[in-house]
C-alpha positions, 0 to 999 in steps of 0.5 A: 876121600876118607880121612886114616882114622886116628892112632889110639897113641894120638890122644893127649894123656887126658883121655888115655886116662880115661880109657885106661880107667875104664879098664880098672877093676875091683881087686879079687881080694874084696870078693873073697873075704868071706870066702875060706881063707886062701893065700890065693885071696888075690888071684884074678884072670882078668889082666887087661891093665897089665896086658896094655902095659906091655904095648908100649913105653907110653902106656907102661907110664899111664898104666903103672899107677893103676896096676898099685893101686891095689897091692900085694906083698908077702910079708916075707919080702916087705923090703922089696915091696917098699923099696921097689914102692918108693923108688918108682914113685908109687906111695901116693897111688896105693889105695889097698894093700893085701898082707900074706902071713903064712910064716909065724916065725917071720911075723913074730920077729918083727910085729911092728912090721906095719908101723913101716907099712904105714910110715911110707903109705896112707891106704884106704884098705888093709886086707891081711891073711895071716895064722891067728898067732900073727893077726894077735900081734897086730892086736897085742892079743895073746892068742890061745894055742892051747886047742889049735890042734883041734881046730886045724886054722892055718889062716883067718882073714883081718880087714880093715877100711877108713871112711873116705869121707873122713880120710879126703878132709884130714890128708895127715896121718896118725903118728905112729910113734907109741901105737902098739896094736893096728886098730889104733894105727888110723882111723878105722871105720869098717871092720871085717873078721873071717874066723875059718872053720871050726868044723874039725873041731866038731869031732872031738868029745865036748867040743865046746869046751875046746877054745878056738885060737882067735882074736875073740876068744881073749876079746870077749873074755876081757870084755864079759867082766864089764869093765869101764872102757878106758880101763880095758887094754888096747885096743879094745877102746879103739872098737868104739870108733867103728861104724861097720862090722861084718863076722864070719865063720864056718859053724862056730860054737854058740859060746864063741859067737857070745864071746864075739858079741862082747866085743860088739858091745864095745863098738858103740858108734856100730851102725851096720852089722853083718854075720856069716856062720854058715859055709858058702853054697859051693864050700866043699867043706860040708862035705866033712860033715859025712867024715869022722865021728861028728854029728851032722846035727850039731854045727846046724844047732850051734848055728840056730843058738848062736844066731838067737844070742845075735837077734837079742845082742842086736835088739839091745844095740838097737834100743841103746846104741847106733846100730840101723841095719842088721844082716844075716848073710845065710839067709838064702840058704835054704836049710836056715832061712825058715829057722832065721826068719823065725828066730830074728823076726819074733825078737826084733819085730817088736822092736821096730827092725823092719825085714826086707825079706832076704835077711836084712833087718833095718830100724827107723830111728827118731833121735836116736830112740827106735820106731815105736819104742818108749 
């Protein structure tokens, strides 16, 4: 005689949990940083946890954590979203949260927002799609306005990751009392900016004079005059804690991407360096090209230039900084990937940077000075 076979609500917690898990998922948002910056950053068709949450009392409780471990709000609602957090007992759970901004107006009135953000939570990630004039608050960066017309950026992309290793060992956060700019508000390993488009751009007279509205465009003119670091303003000082830092645009300007690298050379503990200029294979973007009075030939030069200024900026960090692995994510692109090859290998192949053949470029170091180096 057979024995009924168990219910699955007949499991102790214990193992519901490990099930459970097992139907956890990256957030969508992680895949998408590099991609056009969208309010949908979040938007994903698998909802196996929310669906299991709905089956019973019990799987709603077991469940719940797990569905905020990655969070998302509009800043517009930032009252609910801490209320509804710290009522039902979530604050400990959230691992992520993502920040819509899409209202200047909104974020301008109260661009200390997230000093209330990380009074009630300790996340691993911060993930913040928002116009360049909110993510300038977050930075105390006056952001240039001047040429916004001519670029058309409704949004760019501010991400930021704390070392889990760091983060498990000192469970107190920073005190956020006197913190004016984000970078300072904890301990920031990884940093990763997705500037937008600058295509538009292209089909205006001299384009490269036009100043685009970025963090980096007051960034990198504060740091080309080679001041000593504890006497730029903030939070220029706090990039010398980052380990990890992954830059992406769509066609930027050859003077821009000089004006990224100052603010490079401030991240002194740099270990990893990834850069993106080009647009996804599947970015409808290109598309533009055949539109308006540009030439098709200049966003492709500007890419070659500023990825030569990149190859040379990473030979210095390489020789008198940390920096250990280089990536060039256009690599696979097959309109760049002979020029990138040519251009990143005849500067760093003396330096003892090693190739691995799909855009990645890594040194041996020996206490600190490069493979091969005297």
């Amino acid at each position: 005689m057979s024995l009924p076979s168990p219910r699955l609500e007949s499991l102790p917690n214990e193992l519901l949990g490990e099930i459970i898990l097992n139907l956890s998922t990256d957030p969508p948002s992680t895949s998408r940083l590099h991609e056009s910056p969208s309010l949908g950053i979040t938007e994903s068709q698998t909802r196996d946890l929310k669906h299991l949450s709905y089956t019973s009392s019990r799987f709603h409780q077991l469940v719940r954590p797990l569905l905020f471990r990655h969070a998302r709000f509009n800043l517009e609602d930032l009252d609910e979203f801490l209320s509804f957090i710290k009522q039902s007992g979530l604050s400990r759970h959230v691992k992520s949260i993502v920040v819509i901004g899409s209202d200047t107006d909104a974020g301008r009135r109260d661009a200390f927002w997230w000093h209330r953000v990380l009074s009630e939570l300790d996340p691993l990630r911060i993930t913040i799609v928002a116009t360049p004039l909110l993510l300038g608050d977050l930075a105390t960066t006056r952001v240039t306005e001047a040429h916004s017309w001519a670029f058309d950026i409704p949004l760019q992309i501010l991400h930021l990751e704390q070392d889990i290793s760091v983060h498990d060992r000192f469970a107190v956060s920073p005190e956020l009392t006197g913190r004016e700019s984000l970078f300072r508000a904890r301990p920031w390993a990884s940093f990763f900016f997705n500037e937008s488009s600058f295509l538009r751009a292209y089909n205006h007279y001299e384009y490269f004079l036009l100043r685009v509205p970025s963090l980096f465009e007051k960034w990198g003119a504060m740091t080309s005059a080679r001041l000593r670091t504890g006497d730029l303003p903030d939070p220029l000082p706090s990039l010398s804690r980052l380990t990890s830092f992954r830059y992406t645009a769509v066609f930027p300007f050859y003077n821009h991407v000089r004006l990224v690298l100052n603010a490079v050379e401030m991240m002194t503990n740099l270990r990893s360096l990834s850069v993106q200029l080009a647009p996804c294979r599947n970015d409808k973007i290109l598309e533009e090209e055949q539109r308006g009075s540009m030439d098709p030939n200049d966003p492709w030069m500007e890419i070659l230039t500023g990825y030569s200024l990149i190859a040379h900026s990473v030979m210095l960090l390489g020789q008198t900084g940390n920096l250990e692995r280089f990536q060039a994510c256009d690599y696979e692109l097959d309109a760049l990937q002979s020029d990138l090859a040519a251009l990143a290998g005849d500067v760093l192949a003396d330096s003892g940077w090693i190739h691995d053949g799909h855009g990645t470029w890594t040194i041996a170091k020996v206490k600190g000075t490069p493979v091969g180096q005297n």
